[in-house]
C-alpha angles and dihedrals in degrees: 000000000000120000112226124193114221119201097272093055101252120142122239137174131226107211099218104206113217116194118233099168088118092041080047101045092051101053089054088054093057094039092055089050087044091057095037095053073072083219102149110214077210138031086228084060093042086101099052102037085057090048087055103040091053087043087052098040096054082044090058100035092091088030123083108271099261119234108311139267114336112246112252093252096059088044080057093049091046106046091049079057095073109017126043113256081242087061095040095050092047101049088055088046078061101038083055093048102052096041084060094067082060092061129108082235102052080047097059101059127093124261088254091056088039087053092049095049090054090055099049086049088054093047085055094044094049089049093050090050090051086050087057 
């Protein structure tokens, strides 16, 4: 906005209008291939982001394939537009922890080790539910 002055003295403003319509169009892009990569930023979004990835993907299917995938830093704007850092974080905390039982480590300890990790796994969990 810019102030103007008229003859009496008086102060105006000129709005000046910027047009955002590519910035905007762009970000919907990305926000559409955000929701259809079907990635929840939280376990508590998993459901929906999959709803949406599958409504999208059968959208798109007939449709040219749009732009391409969304860089890592606007998948982490956007997804702290709809979940909390503390949920995203967690959720990753618990992504990491159950990918571990899929590990040749985590394979090759006994049932007793394996016991304990678990329950290690459940005591972290349980803290994190009381945090919520």
């Amino acid at each position: 906005m810019i102030g103007t002055h008229s003859k009496s003295g008086a102060v105006g403003l000129m709005v000046k209008t910027v047009d955002n319509t590519k910035a905007h169009e762009k970000f919907a892009r990305g926000w559409e291939s955000y929701l259809r990569s079907g990635e929840a930023p939280t376990k508590g979004l998993q459901r929906v982001f999959r709803q949406f990835s599958k409504w999208l993907t059968r959208i798109y299917r007939s449709v040219q394939r749009l732009g391409g995938e969304v860089p890592s830093d606007i998948k982490d704007i956007m997804a702290r537009m709809i979940a909390t850092q503390d949920d995203i974080e967690n959720y990753a905390h618990e992504q990491a922890l159950e990918q571990f039982e899929n590990t040749k480590l985590y394979q090759q300890l006994s049932e007793t080790e394996q016991a304990r990790v678990q329950g290690y796994i459940a005591d972290i969990k349980e803290k994190k539910l009381k945090n919520v």
